[in-house]
Structure formats: C-alpha cells, structure tokens
Backbone and ligand atoms as CSV (ligand in chain L), in Angstrom:
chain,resi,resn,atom,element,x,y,z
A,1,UNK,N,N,72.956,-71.125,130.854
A,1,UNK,CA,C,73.265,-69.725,130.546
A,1,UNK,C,C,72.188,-69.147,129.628
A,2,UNK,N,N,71.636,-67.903,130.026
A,2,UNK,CA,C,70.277,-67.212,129.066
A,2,UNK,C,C,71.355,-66.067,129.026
A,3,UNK,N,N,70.459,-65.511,127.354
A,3,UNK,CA,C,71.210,-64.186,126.954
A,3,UNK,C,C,69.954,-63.410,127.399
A,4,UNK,N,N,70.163,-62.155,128.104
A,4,UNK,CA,C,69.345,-61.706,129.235
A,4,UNK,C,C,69.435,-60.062,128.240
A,5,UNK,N,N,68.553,-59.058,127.825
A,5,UNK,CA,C,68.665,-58.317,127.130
A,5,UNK,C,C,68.014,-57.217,128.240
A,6,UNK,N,N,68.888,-56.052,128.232
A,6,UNK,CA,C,68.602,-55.062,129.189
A,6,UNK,C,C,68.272,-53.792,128.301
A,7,UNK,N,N,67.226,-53.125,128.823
A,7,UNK,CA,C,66.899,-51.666,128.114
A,7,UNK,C,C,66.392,-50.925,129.599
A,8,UNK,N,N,66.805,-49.713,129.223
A,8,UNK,CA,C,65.994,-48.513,130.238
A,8,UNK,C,C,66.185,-47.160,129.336
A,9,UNK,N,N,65.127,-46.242,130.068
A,9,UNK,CA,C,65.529,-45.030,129.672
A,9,UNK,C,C,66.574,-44.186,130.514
A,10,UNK,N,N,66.426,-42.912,130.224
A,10,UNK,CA,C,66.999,-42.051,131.285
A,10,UNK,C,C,66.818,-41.920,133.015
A,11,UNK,N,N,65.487,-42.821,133.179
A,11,UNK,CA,C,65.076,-42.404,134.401
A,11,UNK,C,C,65.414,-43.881,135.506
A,12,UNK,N,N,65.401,-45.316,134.405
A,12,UNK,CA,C,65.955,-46.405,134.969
A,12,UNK,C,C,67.663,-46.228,134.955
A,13,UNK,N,N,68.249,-45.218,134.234
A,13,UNK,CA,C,69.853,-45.381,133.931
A,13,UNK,C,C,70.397,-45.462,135.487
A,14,UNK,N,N,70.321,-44.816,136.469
A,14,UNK,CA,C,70.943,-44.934,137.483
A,14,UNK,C,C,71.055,-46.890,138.041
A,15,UNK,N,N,70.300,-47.337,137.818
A,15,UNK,CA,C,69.919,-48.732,138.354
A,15,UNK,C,C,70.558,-49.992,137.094
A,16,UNK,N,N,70.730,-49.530,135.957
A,16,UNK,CA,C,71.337,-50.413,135.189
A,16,UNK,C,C,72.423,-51.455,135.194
A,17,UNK,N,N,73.436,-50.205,135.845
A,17,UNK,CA,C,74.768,-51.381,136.095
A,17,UNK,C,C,74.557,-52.127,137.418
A,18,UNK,N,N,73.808,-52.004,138.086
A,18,UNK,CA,C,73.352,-52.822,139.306
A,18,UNK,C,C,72.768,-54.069,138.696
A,19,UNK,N,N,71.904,-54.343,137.618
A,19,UNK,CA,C,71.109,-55.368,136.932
A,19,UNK,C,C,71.624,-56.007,135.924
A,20,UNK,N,N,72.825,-54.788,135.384
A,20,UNK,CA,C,73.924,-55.795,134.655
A,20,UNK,C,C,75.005,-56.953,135.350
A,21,UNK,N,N,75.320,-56.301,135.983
A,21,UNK,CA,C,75.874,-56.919,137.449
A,21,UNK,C,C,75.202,-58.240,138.199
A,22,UNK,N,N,74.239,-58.084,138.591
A,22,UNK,CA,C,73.222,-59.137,138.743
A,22,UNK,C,C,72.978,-60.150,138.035
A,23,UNK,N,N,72.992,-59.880,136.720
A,23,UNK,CA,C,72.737,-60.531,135.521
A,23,UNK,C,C,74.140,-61.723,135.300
A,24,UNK,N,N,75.135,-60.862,135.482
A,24,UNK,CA,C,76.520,-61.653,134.923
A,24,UNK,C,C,76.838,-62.470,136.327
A,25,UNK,N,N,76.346,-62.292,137.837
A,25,UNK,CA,C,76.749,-62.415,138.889
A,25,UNK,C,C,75.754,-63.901,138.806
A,26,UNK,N,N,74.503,-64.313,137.996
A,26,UNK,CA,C,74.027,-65.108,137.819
A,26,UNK,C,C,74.429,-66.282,136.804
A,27,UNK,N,N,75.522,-65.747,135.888
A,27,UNK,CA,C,75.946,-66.811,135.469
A,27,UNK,C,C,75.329,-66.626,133.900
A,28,UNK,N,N,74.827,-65.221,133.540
A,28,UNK,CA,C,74.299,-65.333,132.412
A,28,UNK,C,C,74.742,-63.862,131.396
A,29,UNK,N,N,74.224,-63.794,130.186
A,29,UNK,CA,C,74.687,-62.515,129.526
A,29,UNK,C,C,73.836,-61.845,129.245
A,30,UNK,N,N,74.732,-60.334,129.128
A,30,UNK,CA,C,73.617,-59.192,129.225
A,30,UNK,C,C,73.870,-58.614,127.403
A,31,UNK,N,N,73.350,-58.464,127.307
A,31,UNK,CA,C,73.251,-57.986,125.703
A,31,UNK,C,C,72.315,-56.050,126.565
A,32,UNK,N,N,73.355,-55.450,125.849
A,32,UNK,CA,C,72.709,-53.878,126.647
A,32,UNK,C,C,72.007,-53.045,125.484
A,33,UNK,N,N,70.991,-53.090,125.697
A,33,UNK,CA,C,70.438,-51.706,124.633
A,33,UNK,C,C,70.293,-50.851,125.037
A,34,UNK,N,N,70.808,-50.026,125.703
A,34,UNK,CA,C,71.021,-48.782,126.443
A,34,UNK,C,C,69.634,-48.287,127.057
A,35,UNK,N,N,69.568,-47.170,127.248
A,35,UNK,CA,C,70.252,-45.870,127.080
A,35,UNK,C,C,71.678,-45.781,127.936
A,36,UNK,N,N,72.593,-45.014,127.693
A,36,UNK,CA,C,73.984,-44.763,128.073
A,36,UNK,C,C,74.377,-43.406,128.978
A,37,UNK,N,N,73.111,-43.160,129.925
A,37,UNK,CA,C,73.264,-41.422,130.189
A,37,UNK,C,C,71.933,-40.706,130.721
A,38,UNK,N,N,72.165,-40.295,131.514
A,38,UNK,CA,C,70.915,-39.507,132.203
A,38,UNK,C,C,70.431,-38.328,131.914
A,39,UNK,N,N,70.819,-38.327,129.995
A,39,UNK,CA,C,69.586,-37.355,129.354
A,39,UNK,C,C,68.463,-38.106,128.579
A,40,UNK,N,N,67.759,-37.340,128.478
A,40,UNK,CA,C,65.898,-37.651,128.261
A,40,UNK,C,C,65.878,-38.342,127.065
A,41,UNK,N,N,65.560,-39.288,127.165
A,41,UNK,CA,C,65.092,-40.317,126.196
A,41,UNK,C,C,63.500,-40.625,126.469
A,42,UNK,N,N,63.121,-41.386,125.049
A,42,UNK,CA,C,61.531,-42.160,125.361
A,42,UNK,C,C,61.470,-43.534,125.837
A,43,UNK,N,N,60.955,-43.804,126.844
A,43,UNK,CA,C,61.255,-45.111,127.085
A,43,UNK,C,C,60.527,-46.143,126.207
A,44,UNK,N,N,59.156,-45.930,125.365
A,44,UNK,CA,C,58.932,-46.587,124.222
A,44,UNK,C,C,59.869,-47.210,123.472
A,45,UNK,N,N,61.332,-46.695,122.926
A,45,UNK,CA,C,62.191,-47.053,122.420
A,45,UNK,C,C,62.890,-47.923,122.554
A,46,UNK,N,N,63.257,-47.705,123.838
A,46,UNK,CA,C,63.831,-49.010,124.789
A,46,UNK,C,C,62.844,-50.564,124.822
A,47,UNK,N,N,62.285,-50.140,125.738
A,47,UNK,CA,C,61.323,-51.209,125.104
A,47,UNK,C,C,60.701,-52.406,124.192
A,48,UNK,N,N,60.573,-51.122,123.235
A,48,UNK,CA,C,60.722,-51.619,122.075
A,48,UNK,C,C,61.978,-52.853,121.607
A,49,UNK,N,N,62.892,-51.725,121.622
A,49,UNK,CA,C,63.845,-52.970,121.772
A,49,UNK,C,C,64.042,-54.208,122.299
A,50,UNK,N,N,64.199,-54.363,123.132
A,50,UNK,CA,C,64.118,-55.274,124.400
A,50,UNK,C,C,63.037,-55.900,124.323
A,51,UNK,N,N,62.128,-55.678,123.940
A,51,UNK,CA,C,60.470,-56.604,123.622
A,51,UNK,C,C,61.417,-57.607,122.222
A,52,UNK,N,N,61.212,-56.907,121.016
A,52,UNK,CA,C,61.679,-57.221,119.997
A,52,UNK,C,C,62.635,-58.338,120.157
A,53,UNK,N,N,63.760,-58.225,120.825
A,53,UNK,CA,C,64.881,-59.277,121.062
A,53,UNK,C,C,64.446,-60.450,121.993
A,54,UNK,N,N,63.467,-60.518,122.851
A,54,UNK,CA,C,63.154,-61.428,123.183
A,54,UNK,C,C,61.889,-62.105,122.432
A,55,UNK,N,N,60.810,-61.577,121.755
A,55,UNK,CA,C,60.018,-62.012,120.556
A,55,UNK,C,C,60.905,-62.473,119.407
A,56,UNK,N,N,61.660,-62.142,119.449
A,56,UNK,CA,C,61.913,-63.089,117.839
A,56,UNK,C,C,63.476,-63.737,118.329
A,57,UNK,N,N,63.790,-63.913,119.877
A,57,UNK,CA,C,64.746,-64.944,119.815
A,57,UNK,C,C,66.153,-64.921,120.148
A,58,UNK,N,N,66.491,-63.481,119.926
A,58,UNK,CA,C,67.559,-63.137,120.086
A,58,UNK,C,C,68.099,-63.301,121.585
A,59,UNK,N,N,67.001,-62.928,122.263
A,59,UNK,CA,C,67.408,-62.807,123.823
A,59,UNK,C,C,66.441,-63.814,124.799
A,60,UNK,N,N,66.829,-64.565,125.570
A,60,UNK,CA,C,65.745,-65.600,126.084
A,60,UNK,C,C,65.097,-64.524,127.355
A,61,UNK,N,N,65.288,-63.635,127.985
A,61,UNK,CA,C,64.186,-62.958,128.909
A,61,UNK,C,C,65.205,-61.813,128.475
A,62,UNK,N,N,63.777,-60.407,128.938
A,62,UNK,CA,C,64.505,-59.339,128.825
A,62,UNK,C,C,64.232,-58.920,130.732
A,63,UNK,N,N,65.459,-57.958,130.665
A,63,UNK,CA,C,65.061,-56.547,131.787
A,63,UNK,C,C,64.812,-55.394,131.589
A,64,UNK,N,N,63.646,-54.720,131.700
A,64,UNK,CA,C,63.171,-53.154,131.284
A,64,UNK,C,C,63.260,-52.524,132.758
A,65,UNK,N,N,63.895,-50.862,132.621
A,65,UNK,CA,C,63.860,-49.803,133.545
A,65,UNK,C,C,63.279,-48.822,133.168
A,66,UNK,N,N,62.526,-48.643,133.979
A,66,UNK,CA,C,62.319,-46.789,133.827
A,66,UNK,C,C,62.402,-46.327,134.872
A,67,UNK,N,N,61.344,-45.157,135.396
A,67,UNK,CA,C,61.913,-44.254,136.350
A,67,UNK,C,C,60.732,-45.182,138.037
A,68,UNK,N,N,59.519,-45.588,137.008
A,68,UNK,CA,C,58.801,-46.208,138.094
A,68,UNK,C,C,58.719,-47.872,137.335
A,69,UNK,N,N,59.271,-48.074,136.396
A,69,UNK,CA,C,58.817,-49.664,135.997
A,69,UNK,C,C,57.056,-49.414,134.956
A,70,UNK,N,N,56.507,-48.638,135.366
A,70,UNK,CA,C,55.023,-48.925,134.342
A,70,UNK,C,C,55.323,-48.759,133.249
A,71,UNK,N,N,55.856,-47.370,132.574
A,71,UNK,CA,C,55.902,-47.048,131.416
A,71,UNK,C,C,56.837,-47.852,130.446
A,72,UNK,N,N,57.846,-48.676,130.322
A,72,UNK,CA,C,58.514,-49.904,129.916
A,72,UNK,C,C,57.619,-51.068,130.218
A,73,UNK,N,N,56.670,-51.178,131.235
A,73,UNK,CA,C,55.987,-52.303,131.127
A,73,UNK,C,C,54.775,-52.050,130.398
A,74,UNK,N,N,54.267,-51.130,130.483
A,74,UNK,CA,C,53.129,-51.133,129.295
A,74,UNK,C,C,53.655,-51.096,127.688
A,75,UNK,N,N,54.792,-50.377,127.562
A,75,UNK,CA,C,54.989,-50.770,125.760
A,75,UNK,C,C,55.279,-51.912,125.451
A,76,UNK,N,N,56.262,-52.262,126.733
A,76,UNK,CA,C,56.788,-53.802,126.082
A,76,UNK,C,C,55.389,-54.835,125.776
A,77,UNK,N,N,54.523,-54.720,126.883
A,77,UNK,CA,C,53.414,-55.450,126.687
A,77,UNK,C,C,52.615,-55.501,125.148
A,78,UNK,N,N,52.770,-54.609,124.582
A,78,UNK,CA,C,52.159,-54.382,123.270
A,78,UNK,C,C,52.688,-55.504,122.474
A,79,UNK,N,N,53.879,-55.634,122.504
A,79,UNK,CA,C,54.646,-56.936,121.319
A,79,UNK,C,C,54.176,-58.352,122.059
A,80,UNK,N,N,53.494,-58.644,121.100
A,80,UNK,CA,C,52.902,-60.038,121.160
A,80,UNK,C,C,54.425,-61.111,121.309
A,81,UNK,N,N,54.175,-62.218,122.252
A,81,UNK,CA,C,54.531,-63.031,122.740
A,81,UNK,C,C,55.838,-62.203,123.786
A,82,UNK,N,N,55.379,-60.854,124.292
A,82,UNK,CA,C,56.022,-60.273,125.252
A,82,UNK,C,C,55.385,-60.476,126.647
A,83,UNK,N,N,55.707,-60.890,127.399
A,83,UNK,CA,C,54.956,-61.036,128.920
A,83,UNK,C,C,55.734,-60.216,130.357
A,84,UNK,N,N,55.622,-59.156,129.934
A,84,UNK,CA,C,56.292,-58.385,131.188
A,84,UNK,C,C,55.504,-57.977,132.192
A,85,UNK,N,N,56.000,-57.373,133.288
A,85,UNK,CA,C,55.522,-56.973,134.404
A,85,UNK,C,C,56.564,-56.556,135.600
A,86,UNK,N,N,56.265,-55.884,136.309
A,86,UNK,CA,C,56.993,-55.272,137.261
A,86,UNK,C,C,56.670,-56.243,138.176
A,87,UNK,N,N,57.860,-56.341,138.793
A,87,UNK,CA,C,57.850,-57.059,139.978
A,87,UNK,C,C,58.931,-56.541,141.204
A,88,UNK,N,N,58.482,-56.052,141.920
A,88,UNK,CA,C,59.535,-55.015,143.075
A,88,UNK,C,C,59.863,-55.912,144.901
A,89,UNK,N,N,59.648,-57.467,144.671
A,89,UNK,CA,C,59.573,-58.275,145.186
A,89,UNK,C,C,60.242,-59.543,145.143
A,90,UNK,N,N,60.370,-60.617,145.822
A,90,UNK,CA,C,61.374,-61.311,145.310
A,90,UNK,C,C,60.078,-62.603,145.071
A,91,UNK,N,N,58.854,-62.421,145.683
A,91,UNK,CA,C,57.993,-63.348,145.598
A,91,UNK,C,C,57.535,-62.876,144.353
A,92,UNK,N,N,57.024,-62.006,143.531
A,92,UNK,CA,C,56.664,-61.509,142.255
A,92,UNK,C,C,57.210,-62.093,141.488
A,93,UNK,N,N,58.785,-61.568,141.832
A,93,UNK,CA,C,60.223,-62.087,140.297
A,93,UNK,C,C,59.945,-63.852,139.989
A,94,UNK,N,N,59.946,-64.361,141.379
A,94,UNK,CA,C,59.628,-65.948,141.328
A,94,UNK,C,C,58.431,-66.231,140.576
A,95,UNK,N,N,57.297,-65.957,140.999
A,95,UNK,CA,C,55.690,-66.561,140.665
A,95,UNK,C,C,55.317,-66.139,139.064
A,96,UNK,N,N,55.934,-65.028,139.435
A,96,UNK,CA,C,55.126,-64.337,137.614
A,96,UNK,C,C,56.119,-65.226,136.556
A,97,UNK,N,N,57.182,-65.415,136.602
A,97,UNK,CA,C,57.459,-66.627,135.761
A,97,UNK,C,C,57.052,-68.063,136.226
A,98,UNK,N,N,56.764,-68.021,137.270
A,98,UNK,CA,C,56.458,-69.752,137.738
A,98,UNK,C,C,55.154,-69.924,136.961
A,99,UNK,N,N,53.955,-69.147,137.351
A,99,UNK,CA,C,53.241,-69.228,136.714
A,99,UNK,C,C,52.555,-68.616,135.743
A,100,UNK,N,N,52.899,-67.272,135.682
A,100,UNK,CA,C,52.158,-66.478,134.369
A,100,UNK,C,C,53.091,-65.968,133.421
A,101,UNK,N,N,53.897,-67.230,132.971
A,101,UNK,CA,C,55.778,-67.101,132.202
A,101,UNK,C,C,55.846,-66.034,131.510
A,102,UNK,N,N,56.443,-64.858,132.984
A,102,UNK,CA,C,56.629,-63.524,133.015
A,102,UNK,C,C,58.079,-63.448,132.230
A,103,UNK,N,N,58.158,-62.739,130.559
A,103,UNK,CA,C,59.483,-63.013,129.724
A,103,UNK,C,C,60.467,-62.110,130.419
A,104,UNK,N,N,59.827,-60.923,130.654
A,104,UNK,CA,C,60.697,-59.453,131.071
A,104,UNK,C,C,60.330,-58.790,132.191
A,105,UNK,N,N,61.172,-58.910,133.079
A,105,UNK,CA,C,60.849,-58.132,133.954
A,105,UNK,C,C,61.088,-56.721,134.516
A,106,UNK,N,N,60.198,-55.946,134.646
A,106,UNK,CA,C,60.209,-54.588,134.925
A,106,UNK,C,C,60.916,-53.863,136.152
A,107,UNK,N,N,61.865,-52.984,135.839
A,107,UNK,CA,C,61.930,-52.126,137.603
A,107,UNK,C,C,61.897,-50.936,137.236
A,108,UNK,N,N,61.686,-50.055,138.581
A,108,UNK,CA,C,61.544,-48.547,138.790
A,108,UNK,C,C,62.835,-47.806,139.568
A,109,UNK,N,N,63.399,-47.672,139.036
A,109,UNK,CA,C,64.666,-47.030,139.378
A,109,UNK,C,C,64.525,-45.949,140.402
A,110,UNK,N,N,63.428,-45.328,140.194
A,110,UNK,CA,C,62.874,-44.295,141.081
A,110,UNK,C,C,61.954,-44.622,142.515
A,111,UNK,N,N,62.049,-46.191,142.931
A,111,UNK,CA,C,61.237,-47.155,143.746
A,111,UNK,C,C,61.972,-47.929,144.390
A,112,UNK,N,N,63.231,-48.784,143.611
A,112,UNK,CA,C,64.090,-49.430,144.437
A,112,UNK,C,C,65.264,-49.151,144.204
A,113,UNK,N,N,66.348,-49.656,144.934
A,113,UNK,CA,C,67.826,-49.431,144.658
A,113,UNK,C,C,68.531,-50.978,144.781
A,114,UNK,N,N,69.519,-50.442,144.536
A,114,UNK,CA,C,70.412,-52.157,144.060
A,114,UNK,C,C,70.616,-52.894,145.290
A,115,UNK,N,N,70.171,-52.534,146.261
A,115,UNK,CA,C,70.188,-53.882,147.138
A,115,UNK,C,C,69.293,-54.967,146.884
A,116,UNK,N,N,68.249,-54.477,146.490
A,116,UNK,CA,C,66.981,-55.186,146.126
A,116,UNK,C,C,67.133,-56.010,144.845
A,117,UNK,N,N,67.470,-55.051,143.872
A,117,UNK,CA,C,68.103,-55.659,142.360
A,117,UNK,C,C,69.208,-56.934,142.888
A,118,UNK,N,N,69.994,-56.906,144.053
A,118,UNK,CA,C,70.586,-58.120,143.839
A,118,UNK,C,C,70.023,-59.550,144.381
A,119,UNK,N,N,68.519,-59.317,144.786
A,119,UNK,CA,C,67.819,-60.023,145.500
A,119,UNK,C,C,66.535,-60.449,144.355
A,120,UNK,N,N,65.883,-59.817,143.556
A,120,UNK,CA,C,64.675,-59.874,142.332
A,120,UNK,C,C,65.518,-60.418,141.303
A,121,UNK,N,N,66.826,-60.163,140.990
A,121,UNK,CA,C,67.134,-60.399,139.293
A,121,UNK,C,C,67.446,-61.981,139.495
A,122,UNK,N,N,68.275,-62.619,140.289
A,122,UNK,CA,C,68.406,-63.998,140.469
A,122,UNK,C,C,67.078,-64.990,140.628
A,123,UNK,N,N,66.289,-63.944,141.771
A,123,UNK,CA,C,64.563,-64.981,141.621
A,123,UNK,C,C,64.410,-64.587,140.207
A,124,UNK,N,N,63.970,-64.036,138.908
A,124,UNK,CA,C,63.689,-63.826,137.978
A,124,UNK,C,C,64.341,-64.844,137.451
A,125,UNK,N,N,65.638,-64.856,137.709
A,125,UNK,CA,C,66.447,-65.585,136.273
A,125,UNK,C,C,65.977,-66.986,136.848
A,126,UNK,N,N,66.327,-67.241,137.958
A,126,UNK,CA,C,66.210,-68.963,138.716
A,126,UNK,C,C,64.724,-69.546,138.377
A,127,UNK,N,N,63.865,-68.963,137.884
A,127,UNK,CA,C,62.259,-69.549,137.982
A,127,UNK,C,C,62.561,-69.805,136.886
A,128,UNK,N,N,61.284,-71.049,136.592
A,128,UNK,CA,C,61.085,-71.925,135.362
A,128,UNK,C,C,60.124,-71.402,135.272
A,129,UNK,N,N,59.178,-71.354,134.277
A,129,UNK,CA,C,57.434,-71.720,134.050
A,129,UNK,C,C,57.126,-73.041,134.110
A,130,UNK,N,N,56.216,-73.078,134.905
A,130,UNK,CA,C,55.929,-74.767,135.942
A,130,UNK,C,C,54.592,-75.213,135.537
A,131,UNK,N,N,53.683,-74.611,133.983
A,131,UNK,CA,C,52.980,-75.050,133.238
A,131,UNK,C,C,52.812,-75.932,132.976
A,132,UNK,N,N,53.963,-76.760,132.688
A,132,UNK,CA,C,54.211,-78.178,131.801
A,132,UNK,C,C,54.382,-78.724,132.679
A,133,UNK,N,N,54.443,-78.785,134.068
A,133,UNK,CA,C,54.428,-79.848,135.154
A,133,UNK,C,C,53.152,-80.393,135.576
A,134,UNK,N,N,52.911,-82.159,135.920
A,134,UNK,CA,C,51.675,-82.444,136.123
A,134,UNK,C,C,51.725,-81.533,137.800
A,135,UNK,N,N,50.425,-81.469,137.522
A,135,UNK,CA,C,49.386,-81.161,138.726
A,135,UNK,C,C,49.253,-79.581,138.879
A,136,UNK,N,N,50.181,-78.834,137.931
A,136,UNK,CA,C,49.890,-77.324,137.206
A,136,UNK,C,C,49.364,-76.883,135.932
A,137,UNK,N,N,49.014,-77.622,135.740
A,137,UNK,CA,C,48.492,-77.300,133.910
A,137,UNK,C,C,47.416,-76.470,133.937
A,138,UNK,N,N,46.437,-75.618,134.916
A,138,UNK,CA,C,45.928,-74.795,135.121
A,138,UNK,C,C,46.724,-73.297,134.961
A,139,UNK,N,N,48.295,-72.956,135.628
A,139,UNK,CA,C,48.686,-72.322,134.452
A,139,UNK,C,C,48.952,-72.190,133.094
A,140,UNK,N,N,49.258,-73.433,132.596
A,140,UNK,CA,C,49.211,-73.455,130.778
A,140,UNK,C,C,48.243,-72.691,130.579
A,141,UNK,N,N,47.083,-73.574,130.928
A,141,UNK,CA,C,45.881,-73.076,130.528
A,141,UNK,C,C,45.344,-71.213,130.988
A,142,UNK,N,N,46.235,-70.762,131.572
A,142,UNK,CA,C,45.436,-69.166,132.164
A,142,UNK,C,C,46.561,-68.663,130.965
A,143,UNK,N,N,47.821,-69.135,130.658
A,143,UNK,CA,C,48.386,-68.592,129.707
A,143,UNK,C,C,48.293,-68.964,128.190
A,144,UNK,N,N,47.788,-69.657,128.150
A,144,UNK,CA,C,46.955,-70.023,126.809
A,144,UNK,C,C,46.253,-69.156,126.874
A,145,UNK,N,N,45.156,-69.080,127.757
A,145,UNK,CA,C,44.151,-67.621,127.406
A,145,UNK,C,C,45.027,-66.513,127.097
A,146,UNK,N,N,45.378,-65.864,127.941
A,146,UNK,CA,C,46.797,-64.728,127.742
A,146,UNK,C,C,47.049,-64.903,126.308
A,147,UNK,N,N,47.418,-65.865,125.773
A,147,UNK,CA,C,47.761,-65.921,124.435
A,147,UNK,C,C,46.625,-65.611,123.509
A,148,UNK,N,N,45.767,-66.874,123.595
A,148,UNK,CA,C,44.292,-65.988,122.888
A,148,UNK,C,C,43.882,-64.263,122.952
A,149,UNK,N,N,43.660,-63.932,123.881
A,149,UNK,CA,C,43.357,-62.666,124.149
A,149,UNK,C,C,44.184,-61.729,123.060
A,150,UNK,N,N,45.526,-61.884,123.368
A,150,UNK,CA,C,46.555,-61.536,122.259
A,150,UNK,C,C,46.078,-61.009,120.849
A,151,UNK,N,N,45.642,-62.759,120.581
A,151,UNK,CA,C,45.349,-63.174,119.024
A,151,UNK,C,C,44.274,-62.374,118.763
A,152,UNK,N,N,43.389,-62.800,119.584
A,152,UNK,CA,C,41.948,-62.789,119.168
A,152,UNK,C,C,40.923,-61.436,119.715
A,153,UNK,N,N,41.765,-60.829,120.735
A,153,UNK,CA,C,41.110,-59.824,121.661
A,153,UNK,C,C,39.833,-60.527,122.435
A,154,UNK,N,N,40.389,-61.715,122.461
A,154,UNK,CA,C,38.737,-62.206,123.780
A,154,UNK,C,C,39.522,-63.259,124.175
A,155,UNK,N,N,39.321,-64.020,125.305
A,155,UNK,CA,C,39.790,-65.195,126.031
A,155,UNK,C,C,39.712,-66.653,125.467
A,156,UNK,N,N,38.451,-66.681,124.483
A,156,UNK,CA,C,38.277,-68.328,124.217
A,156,UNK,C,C,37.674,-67.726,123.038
L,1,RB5,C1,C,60.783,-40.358,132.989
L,1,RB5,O1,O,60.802,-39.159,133.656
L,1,RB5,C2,C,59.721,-41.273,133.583
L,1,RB5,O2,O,58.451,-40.800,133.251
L,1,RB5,C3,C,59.908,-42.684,133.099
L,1,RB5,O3,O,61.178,-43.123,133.438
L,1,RB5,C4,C,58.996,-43.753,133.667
L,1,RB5,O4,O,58.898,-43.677,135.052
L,1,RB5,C5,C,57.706,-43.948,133.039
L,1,RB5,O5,O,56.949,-44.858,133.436
C-alpha cells in the first residue's frame, strides 16, 4: 500500500475523481490536495504541494492535473528529488518509473478522459524502478546524473 498524493488545478478538476478512484481501486491511498471546484486557481500551488509531500516523505508518489499535464509538470519539476512527467500512455506510466524513477505522474484533463486514467494510474502505481537490478544499473546511473544535474547544474 503507497500513500499516493493528488493535486490539480481548476483545469485538471474534471478528471480528479476518476484518479482518485483509480488510486483506491489499486489498493492504495489518496491523500487530496485539491483544488475542490472549477474556479481558477494557479496550478503552481498545487504542485507545489504535491511535489513537497512526496520530497520530504509524506506521500510515496504523487499525481498532478492540469488542463494539459505541462504546467504541473514543470513546477513540480523544480523541487529537487521531484521526478515528474506526463505520461498519456500506458507504456510511459510503466517505463518512466521502470527506468527514469518517474515520482509523479502528470495528466491533462483537457487530453484524456477516465477511460484512460483507469488504464495509466495502475501502470504508474504497479512499476518498480528496476535500477537496482543486475543487468540495469545503466539506469541508476542516467539517474544519478539526473540527480547531479539537480545538485550541481552539470551532469558529472
Ligand atoms: C488552465 O487554464 C490551464 O492553463 C492549466 O490547467 C494547464 O493546462 C497548464 O499547463
């Protein structure tokens, strides 16, 4: 069981209870940081949040919405040891945690609808990061850089 932390703005709100749903239909918990309503919010905020709770622990992966998925995936990206990305695929939701241990994953509310959400949020939750397995340690290593870059603003 992962505590699974959900944020969107106004423009992901339509798609939320579809991913909450998903979320609990997987066997895991949703901790909700809203938004609660389809007036105008910043999605920075959200984000924010939802970055935050999975950086320091509270939440083991997050889910970010907005209206297309970028704008939640670029803030969240800002908080160090945040690894998000949109993934509108079920091969994405899988790989980007298999191998580039994708923490949060992004959707566009304005791109897909919940049939899809009940097909991406389970590949998301079901993938491991497969780093630490012999004969993959070439991802460690591309996410080790990822990490450097972070730190250091350069790769090595
Ligand atoms: C809000 O209208 C919209 O800009 C936002 O939800 C998102 O799509 C940004 O990336």
């Amino acid at each position: 069981m992962m505590r699974i932390a959900i944020g969107t703005d106004h423009g992901g709100f339509p798609l939320k209870e579809a991913v909450a749903r998903a979320v609990k239909a997987a066997g895991h918990t949703v901790l909700d940081y809203g938004t609660d309503s389809l007036e105008s919010v910043d999605y920075p905020d959200y984000a924010w949040q939802v970055g935050k709770a999975v950086q320091e622990g509270q939440a083991d992966r997050g889910i970010l919405l907005c209206g297309s998925g970028i704008g939640v995936a670029i803030a969240a990206n800002k908080i160090p040891g945040v690894y998000a990305s949109i993934a509108h695929n079920v091969y994405a939701a899988r790989q980007g945690v298999e191998h580039d241990a994708m923490n949060i994953l992004c959707l566009g509310a304005r791109v897909i609808g919940p049939a899809l959400v009940d097909d991406i949020v389970p590949a998301f939750l079901d993938a491991e990061f497969t780093g630490h397995q012999p004969g993959s340690e070439r991802h460690l290593r591309r996410v080790n850089k990822i990490r450097t870059i972070e730190e250091k603003e350069e790769p090595a």
